[in-house]
N, C-alpha and C positions, 0 to 999 in steps of 0.2 A: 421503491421506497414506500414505507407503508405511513399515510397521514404521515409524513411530518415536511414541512414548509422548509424548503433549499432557498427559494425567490432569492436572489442577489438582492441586496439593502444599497441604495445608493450613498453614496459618500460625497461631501462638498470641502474642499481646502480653497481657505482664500477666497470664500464665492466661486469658486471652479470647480464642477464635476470631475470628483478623480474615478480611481477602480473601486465598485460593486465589490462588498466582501458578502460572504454568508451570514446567515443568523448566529449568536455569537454560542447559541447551544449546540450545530450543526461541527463537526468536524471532517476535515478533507485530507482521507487518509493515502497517502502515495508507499505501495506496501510494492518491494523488491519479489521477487519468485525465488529463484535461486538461489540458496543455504537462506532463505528466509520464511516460507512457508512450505519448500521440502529440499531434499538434498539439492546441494550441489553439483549442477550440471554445466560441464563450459557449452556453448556454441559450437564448439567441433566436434559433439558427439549428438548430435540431435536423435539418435535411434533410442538413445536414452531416455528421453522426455517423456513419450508414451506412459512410462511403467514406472514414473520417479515418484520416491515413498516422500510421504508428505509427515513434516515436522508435527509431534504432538503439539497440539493445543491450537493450531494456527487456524483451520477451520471452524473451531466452536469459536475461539474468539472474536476474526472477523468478520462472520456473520453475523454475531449480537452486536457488535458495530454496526453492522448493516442494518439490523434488525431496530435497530435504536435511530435510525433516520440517517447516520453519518454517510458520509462518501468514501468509495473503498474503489482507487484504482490502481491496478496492477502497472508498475513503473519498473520494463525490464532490459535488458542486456540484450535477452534475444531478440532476432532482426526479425522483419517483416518474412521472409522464409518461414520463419518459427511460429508465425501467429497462429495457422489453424491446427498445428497439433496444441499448443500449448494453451487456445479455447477449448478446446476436447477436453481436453487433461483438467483446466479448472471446471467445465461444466460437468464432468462424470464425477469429480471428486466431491461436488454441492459447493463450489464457492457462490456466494450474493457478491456482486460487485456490477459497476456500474460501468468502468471502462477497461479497455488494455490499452495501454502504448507501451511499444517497443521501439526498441535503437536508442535505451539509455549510454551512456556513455562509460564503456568498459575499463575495467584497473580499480575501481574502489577509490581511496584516497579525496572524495569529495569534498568539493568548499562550495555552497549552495550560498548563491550570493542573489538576496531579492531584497524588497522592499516592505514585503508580508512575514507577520512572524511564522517562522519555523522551530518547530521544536523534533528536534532530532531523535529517535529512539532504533539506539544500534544493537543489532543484531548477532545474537550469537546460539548456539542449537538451543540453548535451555530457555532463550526468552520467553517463546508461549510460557513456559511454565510458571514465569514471575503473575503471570494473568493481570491481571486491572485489580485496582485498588481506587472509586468514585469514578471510573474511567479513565484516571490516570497512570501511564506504565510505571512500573516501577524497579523494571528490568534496565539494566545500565552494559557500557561497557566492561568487562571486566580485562583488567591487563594480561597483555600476553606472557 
């Protein structure tokens, strides 16, 4: 990250240290792979991944995220098997990002149940295209 301050801010409830958030300008983006920053590939076709075409707009976008101080980690499906082709595949393509975790939890259908706000921004081929609007998306789901 270039100059800009991550440092976790302490937090107090009730005179009790709770959890460190970031600075409130800092965003910490958990960004899917698969139909989200290039086609859709299942897990049982890993010969694919090498050569999988990546969605317009995905790498100019999360880079200037990057490039803006925020946090950008790739949160995927694929298992631990998949990690060192699928670091190949984002480091040849020029993704900025800071971590990978893999072995998210397969099927879609998620309910993200925490204590920190989340703001959800779902995915579908044209979102890159909606781009930022002050850094906010303003890509939505649309019905199927």
């Amino acid at each position: 990250m270039d100059n800009t301050d991550t440092t976790l801010l302490s937090q107090e409830k009730s005179g009790k240290k709770i959890s460190p958030v970031l600075p409130a300008h800092i965003r910490n983006y958990l960004v899917d792979i698969d139909g989200t920053v290039c086609e859709d590939i299942p897990n049982e076709e890993p010969e694919r991944m090498t050569g999988a075409e990546m969605l317009p707009g995905a790498l100019e976008t999360l880079n200037k995220w990057y490039d803006e101080g925020h946090i950008i980690t790739f949160f995927t499906s694929r298992t631990e098997e998949h990690r060192a082709v699928t670091e190949e595949w984002l480091h040849s393509k020029g993704f900025k990002y800071q971590t990978l975790l893999v072995g998210k939890p397969r099927g879609g259908n998620y309910h993200w149940i925490d204590n920190a706000p989340v703001q959800v921004m779902n995915m579908k081929e044209d979102f890159w295209k909606f781009n930022l609007s002050k850094n906010k998306a303003i890509g939505y789901k649309l019905p199927i």
